[in-house]
N, C-alpha and C positions, 0 to 999 in steps of 0.2 A: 413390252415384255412383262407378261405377271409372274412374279414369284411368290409362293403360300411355302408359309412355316407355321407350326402348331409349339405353341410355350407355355409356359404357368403365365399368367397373365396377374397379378395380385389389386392391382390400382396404378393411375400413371404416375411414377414418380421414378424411383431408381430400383429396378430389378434384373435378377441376374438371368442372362436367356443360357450361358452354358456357364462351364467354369471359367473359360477363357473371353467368353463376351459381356459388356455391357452395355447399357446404353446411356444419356441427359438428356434432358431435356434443358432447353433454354430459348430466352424470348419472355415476351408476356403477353398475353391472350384473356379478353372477358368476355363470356356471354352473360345478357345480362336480357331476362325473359321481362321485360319492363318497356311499355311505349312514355312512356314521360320522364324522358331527360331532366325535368328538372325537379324531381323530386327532392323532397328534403334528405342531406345527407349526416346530420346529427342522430344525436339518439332520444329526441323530445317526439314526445307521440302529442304533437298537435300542429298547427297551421298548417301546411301541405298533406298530412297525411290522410284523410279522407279522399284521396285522386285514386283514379281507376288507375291503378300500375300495374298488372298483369292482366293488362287485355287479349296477352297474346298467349297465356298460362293454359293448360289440359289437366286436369286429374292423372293423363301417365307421364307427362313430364316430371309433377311433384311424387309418384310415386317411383319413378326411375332415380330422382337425386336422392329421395331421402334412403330405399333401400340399395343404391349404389357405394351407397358409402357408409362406417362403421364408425360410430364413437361418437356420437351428434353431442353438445355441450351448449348450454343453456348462456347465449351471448347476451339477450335482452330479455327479461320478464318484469312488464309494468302492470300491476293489477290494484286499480284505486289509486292514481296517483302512487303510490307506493312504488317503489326500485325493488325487486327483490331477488334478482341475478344472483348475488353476493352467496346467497342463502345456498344455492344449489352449487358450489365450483367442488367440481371432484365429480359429478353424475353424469354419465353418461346413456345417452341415450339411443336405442338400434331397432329400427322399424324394419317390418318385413312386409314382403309384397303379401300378404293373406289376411294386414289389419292388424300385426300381434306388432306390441312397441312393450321392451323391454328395457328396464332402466339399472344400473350400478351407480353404489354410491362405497368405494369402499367391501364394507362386509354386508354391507345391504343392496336387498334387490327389490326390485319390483314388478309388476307386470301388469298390464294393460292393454288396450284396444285404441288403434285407429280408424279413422273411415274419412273418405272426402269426396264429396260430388258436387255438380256444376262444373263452370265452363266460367274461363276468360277472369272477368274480377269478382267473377262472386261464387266463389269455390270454398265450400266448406269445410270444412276438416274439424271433425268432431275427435277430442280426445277424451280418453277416459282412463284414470290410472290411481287402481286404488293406493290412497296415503299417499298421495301428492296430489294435494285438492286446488293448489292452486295453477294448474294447466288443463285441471278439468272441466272443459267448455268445448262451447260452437265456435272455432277460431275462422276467421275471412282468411284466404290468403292474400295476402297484399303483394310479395315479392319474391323472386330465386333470382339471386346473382351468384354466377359462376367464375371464379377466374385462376387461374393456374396456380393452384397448392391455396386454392380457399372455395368455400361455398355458403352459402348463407340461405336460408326460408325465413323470412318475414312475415308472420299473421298477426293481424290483430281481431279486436271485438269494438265497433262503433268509433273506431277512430281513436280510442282512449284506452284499453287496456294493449299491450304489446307483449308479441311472443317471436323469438327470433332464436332459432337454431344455427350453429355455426360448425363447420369441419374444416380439417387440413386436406379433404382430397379433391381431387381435380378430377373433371366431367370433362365428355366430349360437347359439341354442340347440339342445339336443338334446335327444328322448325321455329322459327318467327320471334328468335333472339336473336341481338344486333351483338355481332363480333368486332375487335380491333385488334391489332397487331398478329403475330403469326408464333404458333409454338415449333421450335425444329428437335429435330425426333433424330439423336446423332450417335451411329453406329459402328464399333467398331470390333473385329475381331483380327489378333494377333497370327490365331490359325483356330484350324486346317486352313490349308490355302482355297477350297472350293468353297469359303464364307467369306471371301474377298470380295465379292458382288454383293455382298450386302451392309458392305461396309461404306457407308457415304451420310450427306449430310439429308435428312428425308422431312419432307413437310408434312404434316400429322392434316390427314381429311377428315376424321372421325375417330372416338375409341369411347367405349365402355369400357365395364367390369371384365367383359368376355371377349371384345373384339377392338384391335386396333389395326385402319386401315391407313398407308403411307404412301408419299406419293414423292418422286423426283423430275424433274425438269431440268436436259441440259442446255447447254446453248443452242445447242445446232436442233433445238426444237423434240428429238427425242423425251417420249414420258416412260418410266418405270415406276410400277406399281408394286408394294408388300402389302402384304397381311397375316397379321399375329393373330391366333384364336388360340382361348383356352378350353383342351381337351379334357 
């Protein structure tokens, strides 16, 4: 049986589909677009990090997380041995799919360019943002780890400088990221009584910015399918 509903869709987290329904999420779930497990999981930009950790990475993958999501904040900047994260807390950062990357800091803005091309681990991503000289370079991508209510972009330059972006919103999956555990997607509405069917407990197959598709499994083997699209 498919059932299609059209909603504001905002990001996955807690949003309201009518005045009388809600929805939670709960579980935990990471994709994690990374063939080597054993990467280093400190914040030192040396001994492991030179490994090829997104072999499995695209140009629209990193360009779906980073313009999927709003408010990007400066978790790791190492440039010459120097730490200098500290320097930037309060900026925010917002990329759009056409290269434009816009930054707030407070009363200050600023604006700039991105751009990223290649394949797998040696994917470029050139920034450029006038008055903040210290992101402006040829960054490698090294990482995207996704995990329910976090995301992170890892680049760096030669192994030694590091640049790491970090956000509170949650992604769906992508090709050729390893997943574990299961996010449930749980529905309920008090009335009208013909949204009674769509109240249950739903397993999340997919979702973006614009489209989340759900799927349920009873015993007796029957599957029921949703889909949320934002009109």
């Amino acid at each position: 049986m498919a059932r299609r509903g059209g909603v504001s869709f905002v990001r996955p987290a807690m949003v309201t589909l009518t005045r009388r329904g809600w929805y939670t999420m709960s579980g935990v779930s990471t994709v994690t677009i990374d063939d080597d497990s054993n990467d280093d999981s400190n914040d030192d930009s040396s001994g492991n990090d030179n490994d090829d950790d997104c072999n499995s990475c695209t140009v629209e993958q990193l360009t779906e997380v980073l313009t999927a999501c709003e408010d990007w904040f400066v978790d790791k900047l190492e440039r010459n041995d120097n730490d200098l994260e500290d320097n930037f807390t309060g900026y925010d950062f917002n990329f759009t799919a056409d290269g434009v990357v816009t930054v707030t800091a407070g009363m200050d803005s600023y604006s700039g360019t991105w751009e990223a091309s290649g394949s797998g681990n040696n994917i470029q991503v050139v920034l450029t943002i006038s008055g903040l000289s210290d992101f402006e370079d040829t960054w490698t991508l090294h990482e995207i780890e996704l995990y329910n209510g976090e995301s992170k972009v890892d680049m760096r330059i030669n192994g030694e400088d590091r640049l790491r972006f970090k956000n509170g919103c949650t992604l769906g999956n992508f090709d050729g990221g390893q997943t574990t555990g299961e996010i449930d997607f749980n529905i309920f509405f008090a009335s009208p009584e013909n949204f009674s069917e769509l109240s249950d407990d739903w397993n999340i197959v997919s979702y973006s910015a614009t489209k989340i598709e759900l799927i349920d499994e009873s015993s007796d083997g029957e599957i029921d399918l949703l889909t949320f699209e934002k009109q």
